[in-house]
C-alpha positions in Angstrom: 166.2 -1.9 66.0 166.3 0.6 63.1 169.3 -0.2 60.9 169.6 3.1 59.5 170.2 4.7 62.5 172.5 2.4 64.3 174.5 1.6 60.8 176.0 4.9 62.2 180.1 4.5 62.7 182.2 3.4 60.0 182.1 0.3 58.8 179.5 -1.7 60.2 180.7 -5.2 60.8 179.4 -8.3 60.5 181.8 -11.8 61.0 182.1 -15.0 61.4 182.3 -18.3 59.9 181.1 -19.6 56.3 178.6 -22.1 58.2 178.5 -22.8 61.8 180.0 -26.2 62.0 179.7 -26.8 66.1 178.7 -25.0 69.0 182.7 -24.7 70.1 183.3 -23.5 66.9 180.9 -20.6 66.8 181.7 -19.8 70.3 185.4 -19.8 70.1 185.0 -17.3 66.7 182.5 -15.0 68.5 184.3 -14.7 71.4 188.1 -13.9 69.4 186.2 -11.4 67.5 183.6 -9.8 69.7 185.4 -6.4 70.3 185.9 -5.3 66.5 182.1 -7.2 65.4 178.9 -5.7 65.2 176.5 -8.9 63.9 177.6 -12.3 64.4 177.1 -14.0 61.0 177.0 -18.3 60.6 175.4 -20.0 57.8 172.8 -22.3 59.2 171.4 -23.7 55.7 173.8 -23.8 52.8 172.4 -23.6 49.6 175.2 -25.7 47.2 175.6 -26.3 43.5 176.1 -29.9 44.5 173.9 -31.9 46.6 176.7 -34.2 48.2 178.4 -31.2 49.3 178.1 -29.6 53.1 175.0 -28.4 53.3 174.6 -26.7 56.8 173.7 -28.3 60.3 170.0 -26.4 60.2 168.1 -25.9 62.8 171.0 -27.2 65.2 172.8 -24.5 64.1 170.4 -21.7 65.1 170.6 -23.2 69.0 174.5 -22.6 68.7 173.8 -19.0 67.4 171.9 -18.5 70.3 174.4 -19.6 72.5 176.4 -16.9 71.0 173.8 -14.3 71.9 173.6 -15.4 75.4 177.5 -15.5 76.4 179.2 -12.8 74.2 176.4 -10.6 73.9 176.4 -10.2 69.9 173.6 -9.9 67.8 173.4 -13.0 65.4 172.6 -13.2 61.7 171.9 -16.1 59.7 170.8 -16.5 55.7 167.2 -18.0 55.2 165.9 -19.3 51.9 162.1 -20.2 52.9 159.4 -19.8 54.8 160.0 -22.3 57.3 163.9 -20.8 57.2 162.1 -17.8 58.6 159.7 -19.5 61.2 162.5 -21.4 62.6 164.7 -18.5 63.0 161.5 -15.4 64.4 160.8 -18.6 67.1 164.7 -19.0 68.3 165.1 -15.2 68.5 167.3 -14.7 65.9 168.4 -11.1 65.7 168.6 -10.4 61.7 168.6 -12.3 58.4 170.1 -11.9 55.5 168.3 -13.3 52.4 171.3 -14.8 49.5 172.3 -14.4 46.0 170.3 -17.3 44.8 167.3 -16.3 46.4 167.1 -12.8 45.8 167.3 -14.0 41.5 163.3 -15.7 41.8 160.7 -13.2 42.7 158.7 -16.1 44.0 160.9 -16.9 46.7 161.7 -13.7 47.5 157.8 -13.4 48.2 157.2 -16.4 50.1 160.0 -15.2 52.6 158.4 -11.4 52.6 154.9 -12.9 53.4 156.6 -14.8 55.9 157.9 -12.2 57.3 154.6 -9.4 57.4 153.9 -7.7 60.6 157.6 -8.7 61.8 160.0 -5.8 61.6 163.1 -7.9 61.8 166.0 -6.1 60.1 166.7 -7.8 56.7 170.0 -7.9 54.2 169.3 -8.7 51.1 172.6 -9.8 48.6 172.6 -8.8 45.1 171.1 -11.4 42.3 174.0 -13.7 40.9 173.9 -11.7 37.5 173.9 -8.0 37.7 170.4 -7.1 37.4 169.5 -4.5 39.6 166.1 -4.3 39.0 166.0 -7.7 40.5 168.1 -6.6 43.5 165.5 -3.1 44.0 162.4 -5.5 43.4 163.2 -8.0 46.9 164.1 -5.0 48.5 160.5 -3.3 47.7 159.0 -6.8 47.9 160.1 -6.8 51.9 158.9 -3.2 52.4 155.5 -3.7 51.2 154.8 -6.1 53.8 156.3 -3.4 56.7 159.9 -4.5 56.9 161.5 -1.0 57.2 165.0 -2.3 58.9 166.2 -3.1 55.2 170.0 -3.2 53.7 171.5 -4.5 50.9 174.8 -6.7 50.7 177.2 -6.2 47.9 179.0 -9.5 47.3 179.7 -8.9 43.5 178.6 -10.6 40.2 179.3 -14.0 38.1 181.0 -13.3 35.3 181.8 -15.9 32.5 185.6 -14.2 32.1 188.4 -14.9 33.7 189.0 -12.8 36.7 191.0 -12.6 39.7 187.7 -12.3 41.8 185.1 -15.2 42.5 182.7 -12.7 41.6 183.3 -9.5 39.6 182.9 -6.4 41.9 181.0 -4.2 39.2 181.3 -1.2 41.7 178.9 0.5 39.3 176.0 -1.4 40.7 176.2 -0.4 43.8 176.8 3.2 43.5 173.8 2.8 41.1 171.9 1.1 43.7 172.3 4.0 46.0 171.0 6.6 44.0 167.8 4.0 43.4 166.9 3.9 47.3 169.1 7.0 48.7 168.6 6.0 52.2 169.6 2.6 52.4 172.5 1.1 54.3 175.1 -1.3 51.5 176.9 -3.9 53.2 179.9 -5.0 51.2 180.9 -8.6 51.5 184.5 -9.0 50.3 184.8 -13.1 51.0 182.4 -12.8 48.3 184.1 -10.9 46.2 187.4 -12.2 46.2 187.0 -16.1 46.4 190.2 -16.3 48.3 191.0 -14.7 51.7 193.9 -12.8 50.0 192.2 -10.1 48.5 189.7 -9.7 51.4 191.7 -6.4 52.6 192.0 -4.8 49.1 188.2 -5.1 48.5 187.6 -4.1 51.7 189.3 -0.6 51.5 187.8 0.1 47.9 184.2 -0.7 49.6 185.1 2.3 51.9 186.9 4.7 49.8 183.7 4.5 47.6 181.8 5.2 50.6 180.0 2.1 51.5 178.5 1.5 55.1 180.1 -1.7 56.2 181.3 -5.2 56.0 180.0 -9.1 56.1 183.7 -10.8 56.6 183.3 -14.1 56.6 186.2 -15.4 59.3 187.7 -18.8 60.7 189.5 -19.9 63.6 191.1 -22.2 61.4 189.9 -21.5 57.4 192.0 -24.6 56.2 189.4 -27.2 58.1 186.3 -25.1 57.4 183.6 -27.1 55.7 182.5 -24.9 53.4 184.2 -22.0 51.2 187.9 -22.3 53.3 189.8 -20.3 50.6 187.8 -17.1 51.3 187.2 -17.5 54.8 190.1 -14.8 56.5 191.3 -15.8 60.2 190.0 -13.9 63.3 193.4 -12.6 64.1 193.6 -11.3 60.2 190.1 -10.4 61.1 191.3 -7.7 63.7 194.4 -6.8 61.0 192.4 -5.3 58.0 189.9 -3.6 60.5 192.7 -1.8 62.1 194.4 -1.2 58.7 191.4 0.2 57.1 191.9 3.9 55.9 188.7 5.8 56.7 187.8 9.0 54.4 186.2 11.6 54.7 183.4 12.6 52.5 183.2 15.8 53.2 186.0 18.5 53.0 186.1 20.8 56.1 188.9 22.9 54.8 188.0 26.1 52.9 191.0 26.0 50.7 191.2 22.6 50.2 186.8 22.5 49.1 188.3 25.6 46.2 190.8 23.6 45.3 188.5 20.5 44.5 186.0 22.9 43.2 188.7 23.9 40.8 189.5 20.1 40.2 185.7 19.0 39.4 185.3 22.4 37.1 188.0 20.8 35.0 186.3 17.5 34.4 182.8 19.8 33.8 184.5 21.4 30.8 186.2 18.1 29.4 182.8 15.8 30.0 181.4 18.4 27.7 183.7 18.5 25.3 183.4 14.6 24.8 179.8 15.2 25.3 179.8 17.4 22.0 182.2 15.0 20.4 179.6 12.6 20.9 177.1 14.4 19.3 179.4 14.9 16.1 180.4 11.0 15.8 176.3 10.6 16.0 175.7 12.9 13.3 178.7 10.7 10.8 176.7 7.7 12.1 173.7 9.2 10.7 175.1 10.0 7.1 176.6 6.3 7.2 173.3 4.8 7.8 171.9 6.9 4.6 175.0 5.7 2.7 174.0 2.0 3.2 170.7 2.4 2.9 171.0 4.0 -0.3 173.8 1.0 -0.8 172.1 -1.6 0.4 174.9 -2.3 2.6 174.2 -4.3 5.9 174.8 -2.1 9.3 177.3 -4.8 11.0 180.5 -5.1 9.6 182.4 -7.3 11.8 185.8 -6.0 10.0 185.4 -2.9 11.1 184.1 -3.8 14.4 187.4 -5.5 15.1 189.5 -2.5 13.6 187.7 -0.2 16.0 188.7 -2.3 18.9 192.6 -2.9 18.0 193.3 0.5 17.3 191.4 1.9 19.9 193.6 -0.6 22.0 196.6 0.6 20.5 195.7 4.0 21.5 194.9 3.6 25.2 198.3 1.4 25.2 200.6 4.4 23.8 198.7 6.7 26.4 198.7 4.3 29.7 195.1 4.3 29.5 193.7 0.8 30.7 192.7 -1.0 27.7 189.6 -3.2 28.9 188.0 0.4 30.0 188.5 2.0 26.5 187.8 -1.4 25.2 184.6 -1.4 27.4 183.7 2.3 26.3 183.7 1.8 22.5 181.7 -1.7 22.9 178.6 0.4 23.9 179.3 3.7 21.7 179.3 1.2 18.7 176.3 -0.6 20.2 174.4 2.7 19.8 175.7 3.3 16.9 174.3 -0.2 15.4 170.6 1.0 17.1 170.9 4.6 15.5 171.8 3.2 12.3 169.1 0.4 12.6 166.5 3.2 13.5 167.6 5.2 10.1 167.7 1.8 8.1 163.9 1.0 9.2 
C-alpha cells in the first residue's frame, strides 16, 4: 500500500479507542464506526508517566486487532516502541504502525525500530517529538526511509508547553506547515484527542487541521469514554465520532472562479506591499539598534536592560489592546525582534 496515493479523499481517518481494552470492546467500536473510518487505531502497549498506571494488554491486544481485520474489514493500526513491538506486530499482520511522541524524542530508539523494520515496506506514522523540535521530527522520518520505508506520514498531535493552556498540548500550527515545506510530499495526520486533552475541543481542532490543509485525522473514540482505561477525557464517542465528520467544512485550495482568483490576487498584492513596508521598517529599527550598540560600547553600558525590556512589552501590549490586535501575538512578535536586537548588539559589542 502506498500512503501517498491512497491518502487521496479528504480527511483520511483513522479511529478508535485510546487502548484496546477487550476483544468486545474493539469489535463493538470498529463495527459503530466502520463506514466514516479509514484505519482502525487501538493502543496495544501504553507507554505512561507512571508505572502503576494502565499500561496496555500487549500482545493480547494485537489478536483482538486482528479480529477487527477479519470481521469489519478495516485496516488496523497500532503504536510500537521497540523492536520486539515491531516483530510482534509484522508476524500478526498488522496493517500499519504509528511510532509515538516519546519515541520519536531518542534517535536511538527511533533506530532500533527502523532497523527492525528494513526490507519491510509497512506504511509508518511517525508523531511529532514532545517539545517542538522539528529537526527531531524530520530526522525519524529520514531515519525510516533510509532503510526503504517509503509508505511514510507524520501525525501532528501538538507540543508540551509549560503555560497554561486550554489544550493538553499546544497546537503550534507553525510546525506543521513548516514540516510540509521540509518533505513537500508527505501526508500530515492531525490528531486532535491529542491536541485538546478533553473530547470537547476535538471538533474545533479538527476543522482548523483542514482549513490549514492537512490530509487527515487520528480521532481517538469510545463506546463509552467515561469507563475507558486510559485518557477518557479526550476520548470523543462513536456517535460524536460520525457528528464532526459530517460537520467538517471542506475547502478548497484552489480557486476555480476567474473573478474570484483576481480578486484574491488583488487581496495577496495588498499584503506584498504592506510585508514590505514592515520589511523596510525592519531594516530602519536595525540600523537605531546599531547606533545604540556604539552608544554603549562607547558607554560601557551592558546590552540587557530588563527595564526597558518590560517597557517594550507593556506598551506594545497597550497598543495591540487599543487596536483589537491579540496581545500574546504582538507580545510573541516583539520577544524575537528584541532577541535579535540583543544578538546584533552583542555582535557590535564583541
Amino acid at each position: 500500500m502506498n500512503l501517498k496515493n491512497n491518502i487521496n479523499k479528504k480527511p483520511y481517518v483513522i479511529a478508535g479507542p485510546c487502548s484496546a481494552e477487550s476483544e468486545s470492546q474493539v469489535l463493538k467500536i470498529a463495527n459503530d464506526i466502520k463506514l466514516v473510518t479509514d484505519v482502525f487505531r487501538a493502543g496495544a502497549w501504553k507507554p505512561r508517566t507512571n508505572p502503576n498506571a494502565f499500561e496496555g494488554y500487549g500482545e493480547i491486544a494485537i489478536k483482538w486487532l486482528q479480529k477487527v481485520q477479519s470481521t469489519t474489514g478495516l485496516k488496523v493500526s497500532t503504536e510500537v516502541a521497540t523492536p520486539r513491538h515491531v516483530e510482534i506486530c509484522l508476524k500478526a499482520g498488522i496493517d500499519m504502525l504509528w511510532i509515538g511522541a516519546r519515541t520519536t524524542v531518542n534517535p536511538f530508539y527511533v533506530q532500533e525500530i527502523a532497523e527492525s523494520l528494513r526490507g519491510v515496506d509497512i506504511p509508518v506514522f511517525v508523531k511529532n517529538p514532545i517539545h517542538p523540535e522539528i529537526g527531531l521530527w524530520v530526522g525519524a522520518l529520514e531515519r525510516l526511509n533510509k532503510v526503504g520505508i517509503n509508505n511514510l506520514a507524520a501525525i501532528h498531535r501538538g507540543f508540551y508547553s509549560y503555560n497554561e493552556s486550554a489544550f493538553r498540548n499546544e497546537p503550534k500550527w507553525e510546525l506543521p506547515i513548516k514540516l510540509r515545506r521540509e518533505i513537500k510530499d508527505l501526508p500530515i495526520i492531525c490528531d486532535p484527542s491529542h491536541i485538546a486533552g478533553k473530547s470537547s475541543l476535538v471538533e474545533d481542532i479538527a476543522q482548523t487541521a483542514m482549513d490549514i490543509n492537512l490530509d487527515g485525522l487520528m480521532i481517538e473514540t469510545h463506546f463509552n469514554p467515561k469507563f475507558a482505561l486510559s485518557d477518557h477525557k479526550q476520548q470523543v464517542t462513536t456517535k460524536q465520532l460520525h457528528k464532526i465528520l459530517n460537520n467538517l467544512v471542506l475547502r478548497d485550495t484552489k480557486l476555480r472562479d476567474e473573478a474570484f482568483k483576481d480578486e484574491l490576487l488583488q487581496f495577496r498584492n495588498e499584503i506584498d506591499i504592506l510585508d514590505h513596508k514592515i520589511i523596510v521598517q525592519l531594516n530602519n529599527r536595525k540600523k537605531i539598534v546599531e547606533t545604540i550598540a556604539n552608544f554603549k560600547s562607547k558607554n560601557k553600558l551592558t546590552i540587557f536592560q530588563i527595564e526597558r525590556w518590560f517597557e517594550i512589552i507593556k506598551t506594545r501590549s497597550l497598543i495591540a489592546k487599543e487596536l483589537e490586535l491579540d496581545e500574546k501575538m504582538i507580545q510573541d512578535i516583539f520577544e524575537l525582534i528584541h532577541k535579535y536586537s540583543i544578538i546584533k548588539q552583542t555582535e557590535i559589542m564583541r
